[in-house]
C-alpha positions as CSV (number, residue, x, y, z in Angstrom):
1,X,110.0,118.1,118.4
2,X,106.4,118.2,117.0
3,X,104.8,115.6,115.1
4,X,101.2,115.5,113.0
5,X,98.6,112.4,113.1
6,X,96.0,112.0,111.2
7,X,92.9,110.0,113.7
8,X,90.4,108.4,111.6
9,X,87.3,106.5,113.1
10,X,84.6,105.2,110.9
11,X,83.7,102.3,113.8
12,X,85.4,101.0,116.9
13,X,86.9,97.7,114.6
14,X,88.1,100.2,112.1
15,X,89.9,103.2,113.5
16,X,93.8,104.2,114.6
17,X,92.7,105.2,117.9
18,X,95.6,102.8,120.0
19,X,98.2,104.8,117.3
20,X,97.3,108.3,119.2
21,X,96.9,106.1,122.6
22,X,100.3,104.7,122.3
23,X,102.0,108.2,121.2
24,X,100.8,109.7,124.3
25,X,102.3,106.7,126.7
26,X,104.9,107.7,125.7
27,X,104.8,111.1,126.7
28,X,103.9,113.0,123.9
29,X,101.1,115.7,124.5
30,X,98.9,117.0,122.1
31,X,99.3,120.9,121.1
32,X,96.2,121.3,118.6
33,X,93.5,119.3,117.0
34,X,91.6,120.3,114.2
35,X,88.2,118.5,113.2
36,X,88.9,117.4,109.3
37,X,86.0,116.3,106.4
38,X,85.9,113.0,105.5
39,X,86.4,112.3,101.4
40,X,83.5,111.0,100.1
41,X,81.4,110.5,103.1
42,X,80.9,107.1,104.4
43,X,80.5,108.6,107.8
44,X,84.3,108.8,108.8
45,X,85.7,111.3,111.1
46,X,89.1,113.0,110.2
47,X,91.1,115.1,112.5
48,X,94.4,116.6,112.2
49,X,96.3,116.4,115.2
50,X,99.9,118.0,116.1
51,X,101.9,116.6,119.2
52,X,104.8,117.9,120.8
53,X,107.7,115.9,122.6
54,X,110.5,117.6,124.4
């Protein structure tokens, strides 16, 4: 089974780091990542990432 996250991090308060973090706890393992662009600027940082799960 594969699932895609979008990781966001515009500062350490305001990010969904602990979302990928707890996804791979629980044994998921990442397959790709792919750096994104941020809408609008604001110095966010997008990245597509797929996971995989047997």
């Amino acid at each position: 089974m594969q699932k895609a996250i979008i990781v966001n991090y515009l500062t350490d308060k305001r990010n969904n780091l602990s979302d990928l973090n707890q996804l791979l706890q629980e044994g998921w393992v990442v397959v790709s990542q792919s750096a994104m662009s941020g809408a609008g600027g604001g110095g966010a940082v997008y990245s597509l990432v797929i996971l995989e799960k047997n």
